[in-house]
C-alpha positions in Angstrom: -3.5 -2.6 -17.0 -1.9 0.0 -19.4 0.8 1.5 -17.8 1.2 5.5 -17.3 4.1 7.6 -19.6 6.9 8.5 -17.3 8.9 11.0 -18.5 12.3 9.6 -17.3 13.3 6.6 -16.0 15.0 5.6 -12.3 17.3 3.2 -13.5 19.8 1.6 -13.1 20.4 1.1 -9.6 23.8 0.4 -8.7 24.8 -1.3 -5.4 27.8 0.2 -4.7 30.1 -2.4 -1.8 26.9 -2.5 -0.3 27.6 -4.0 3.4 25.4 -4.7 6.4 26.4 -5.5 9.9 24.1 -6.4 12.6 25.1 -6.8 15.6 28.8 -6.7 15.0 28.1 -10.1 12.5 28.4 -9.2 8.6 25.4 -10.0 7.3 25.6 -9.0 3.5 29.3 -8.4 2.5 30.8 -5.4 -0.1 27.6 -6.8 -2.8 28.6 -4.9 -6.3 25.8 -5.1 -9.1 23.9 -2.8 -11.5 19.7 -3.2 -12.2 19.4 -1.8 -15.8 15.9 -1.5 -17.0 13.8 -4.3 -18.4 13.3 -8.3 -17.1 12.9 -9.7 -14.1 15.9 -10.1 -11.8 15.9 -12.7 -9.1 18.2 -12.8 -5.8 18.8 -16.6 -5.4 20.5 -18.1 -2.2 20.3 -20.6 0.3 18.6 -19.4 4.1 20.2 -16.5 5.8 22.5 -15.7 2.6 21.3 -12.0 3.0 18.7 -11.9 0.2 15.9 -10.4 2.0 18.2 -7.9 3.8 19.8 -6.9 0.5 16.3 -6.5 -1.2 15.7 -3.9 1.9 18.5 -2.2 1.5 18.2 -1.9 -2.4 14.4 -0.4 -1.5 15.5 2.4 0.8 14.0 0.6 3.7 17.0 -0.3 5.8 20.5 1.9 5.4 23.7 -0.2 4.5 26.2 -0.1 7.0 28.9 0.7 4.5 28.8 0.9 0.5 26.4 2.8 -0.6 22.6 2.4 -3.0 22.4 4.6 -6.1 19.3 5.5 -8.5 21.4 7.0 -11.8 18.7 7.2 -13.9 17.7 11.0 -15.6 15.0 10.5 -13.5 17.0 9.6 -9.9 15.7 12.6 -8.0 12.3 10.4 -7.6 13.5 7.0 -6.9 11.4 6.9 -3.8 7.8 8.1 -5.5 8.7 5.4 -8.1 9.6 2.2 -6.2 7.1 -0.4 -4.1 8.1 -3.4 -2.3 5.6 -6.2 -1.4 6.6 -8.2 1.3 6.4 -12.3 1.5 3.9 -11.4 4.6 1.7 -8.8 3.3 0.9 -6.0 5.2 -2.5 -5.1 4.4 -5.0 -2.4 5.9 -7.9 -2.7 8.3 -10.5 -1.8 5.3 -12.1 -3.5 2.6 -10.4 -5.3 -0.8 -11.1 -1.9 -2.5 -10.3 0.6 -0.1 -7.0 -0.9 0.3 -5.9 -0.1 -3.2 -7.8 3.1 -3.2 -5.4 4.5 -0.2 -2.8 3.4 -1.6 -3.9 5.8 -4.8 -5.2 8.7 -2.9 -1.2 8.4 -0.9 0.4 9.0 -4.3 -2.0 12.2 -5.0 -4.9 10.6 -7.2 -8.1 12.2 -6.8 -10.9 10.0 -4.9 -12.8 9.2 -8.0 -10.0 8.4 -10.4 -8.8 6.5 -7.5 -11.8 4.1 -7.4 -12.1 3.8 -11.0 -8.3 2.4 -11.2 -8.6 0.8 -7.8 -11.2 -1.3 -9.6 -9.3 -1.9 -12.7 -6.5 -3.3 -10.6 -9.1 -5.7 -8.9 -10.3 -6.8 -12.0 -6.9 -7.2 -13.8 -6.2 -9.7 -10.7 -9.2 -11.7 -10.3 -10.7 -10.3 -7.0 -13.0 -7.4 -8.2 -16.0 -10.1 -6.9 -14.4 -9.3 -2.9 -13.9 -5.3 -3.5 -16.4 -5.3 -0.6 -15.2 -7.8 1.6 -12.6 -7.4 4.4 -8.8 -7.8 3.5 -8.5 -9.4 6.6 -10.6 -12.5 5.8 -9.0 -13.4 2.3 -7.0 -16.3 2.1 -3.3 -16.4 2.3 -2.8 -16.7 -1.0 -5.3 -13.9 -2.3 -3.9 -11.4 0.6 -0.7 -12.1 -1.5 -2.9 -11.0 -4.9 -4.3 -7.7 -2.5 -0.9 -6.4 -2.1 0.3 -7.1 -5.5 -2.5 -5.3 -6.9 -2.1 -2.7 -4.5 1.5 -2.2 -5.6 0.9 -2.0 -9.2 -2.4 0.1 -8.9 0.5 3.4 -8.3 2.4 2.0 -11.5 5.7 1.9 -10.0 8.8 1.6 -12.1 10.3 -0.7 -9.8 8.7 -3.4 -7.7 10.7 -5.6 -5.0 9.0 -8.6 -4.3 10.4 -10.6 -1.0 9.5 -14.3 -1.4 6.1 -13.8 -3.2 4.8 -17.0 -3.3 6.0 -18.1 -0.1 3.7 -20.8 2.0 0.9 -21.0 -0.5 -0.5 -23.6 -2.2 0.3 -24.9 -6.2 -2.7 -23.1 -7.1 -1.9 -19.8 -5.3 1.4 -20.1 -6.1 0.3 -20.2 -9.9 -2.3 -17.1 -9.4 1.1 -15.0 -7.8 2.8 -16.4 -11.0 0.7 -14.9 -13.8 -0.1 -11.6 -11.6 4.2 -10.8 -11.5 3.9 -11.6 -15.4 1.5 -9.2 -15.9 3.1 -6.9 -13.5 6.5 -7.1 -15.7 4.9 -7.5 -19.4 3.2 -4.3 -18.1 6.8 -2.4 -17.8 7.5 -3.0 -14.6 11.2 -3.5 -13.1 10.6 -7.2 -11.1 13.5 -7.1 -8.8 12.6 -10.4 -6.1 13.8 -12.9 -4.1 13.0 -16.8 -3.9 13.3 -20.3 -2.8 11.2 -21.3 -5.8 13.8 -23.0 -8.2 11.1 -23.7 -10.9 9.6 -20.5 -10.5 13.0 -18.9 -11.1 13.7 -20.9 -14.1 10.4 -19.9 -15.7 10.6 -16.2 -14.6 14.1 -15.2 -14.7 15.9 -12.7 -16.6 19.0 -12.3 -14.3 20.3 -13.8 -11.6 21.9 -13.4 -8.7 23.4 -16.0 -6.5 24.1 -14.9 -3.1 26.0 -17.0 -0.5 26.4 -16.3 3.2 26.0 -12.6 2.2 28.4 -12.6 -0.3 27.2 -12.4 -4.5 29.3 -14.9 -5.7 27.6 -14.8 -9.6 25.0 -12.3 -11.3 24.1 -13.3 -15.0 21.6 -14.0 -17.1 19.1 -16.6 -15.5 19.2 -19.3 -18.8 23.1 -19.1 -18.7 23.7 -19.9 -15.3 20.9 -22.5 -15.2 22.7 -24.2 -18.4 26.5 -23.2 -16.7 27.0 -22.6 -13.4 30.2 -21.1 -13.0 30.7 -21.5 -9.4 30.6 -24.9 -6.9 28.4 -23.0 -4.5 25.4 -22.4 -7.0 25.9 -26.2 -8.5 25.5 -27.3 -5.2 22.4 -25.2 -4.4 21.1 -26.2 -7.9 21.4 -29.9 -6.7 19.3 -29.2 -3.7 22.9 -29.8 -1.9 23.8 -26.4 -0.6 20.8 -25.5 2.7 22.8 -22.4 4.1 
């Protein structure tokens, strides 16, 4: 799906000491890194390292309780009209495949009948324009997953979080979600996501992150950290040694 000329660009996005606290427990501690444009980044860590909170934070959806999240891109003042996040449960609407992407559309302004026409593209682009009609509600896991990933890239956003994206499914759903965030990123999309999926991460990778119990120990590019990891704490996780 071509992707529309933006006059200026969001990024980078700088997390500045970001730090959340919940319940007087540190949850994600002083976290320091800069999203440039281009590739797919990847926040790697054990369970409860902090990834999926950081990811919130980074999106606008949850405020850190100290640091703080800058857009510095020329085009900053609309970091929020340019950013989508698509959660490892997707939240999908009470309407059909089609009329799912179309709201999403008519939300960022697109007339009704411009909105159909690129709500189908979408559909088409991945592989459920044959359910437009059906309920979102009685797809399968894995092509609710598809729903909101189409969804999300129908209103072309610069920057797309995804939170565990291939999370629960099956080989073959798993490899659908796969090709979708390739076309999402060949497409010019920022792929900012988080994962368990080791062999997805090596395949997908640009950069990444290595968080551990909410600190980001290492942030490099993916290939050189796979090949040298320069910290005991990412060997270990590497080894399938390091659970939390």
């Amino acid at each position: 799906m071509a992707r529309a000329v933006r006059p200026a660009s969001i990024l980078p996005l700088v997390l500045d000491r970001v730090g959340v606290e919940i319940g007087g427990q540190v949850l994600v501690a002083e976290v320091d890194h800069r999203f440039e444009e281009g590739g797919l980044s990847v926040i790697l860590g054990p369970n409860g390292a902090g990834k999926s909170l950081l990811l919130r934070v980074a999106h606008g959806l949850l405020a850190p309780s100290r640091g703080a999240v800058r857009w510095l891109g020329p085009g900053a003042a609309a970091a929020r009209r340019h950013q989508a996040m698509v959660f490892h449960r997707p939240v999908l609407l009470r309407r059909s495949v089609l009329g799912n992407v179309v709201f999403a559309l008519r939300l960022k302004g697109v007339a009704q009948r411009e909105a159909v026409v690129r709500a189908g593209e979408v559909l088409e682009a991945t592989g459920l324009s044959d359910k437009s009609d059906l309920s979102a509600g009685s797809l399968s896991g894995g092509e609710q997953q598809r729903l909101a990933l189409a969804r999300a890239w129908a209103v072309e956003p610069e920057v797309l979080f995804l939170d565990e994206p291939t999370s629960n499914l099956d080989p073959a759903a798993s490899w659908a979600i796969e090709t979708l965030i390739r076309s999402i990123s060949a497409s010019g999309t920022k792929i900012i996501m988080t994962t368990h999926d080791l062999p997805l991460v090596r395949r997908l990778a640009d950069e990444l992150l290595f968080l551990h119990r909410g600190r980001l120990l290492v942030a490099g590019g993916a290939a050189d950290l796979f090949a040298q990891p320069k910290t005991p704490e990412l060997v270990a996780f590497l080894e399938g040694e390091l659970r939390w």
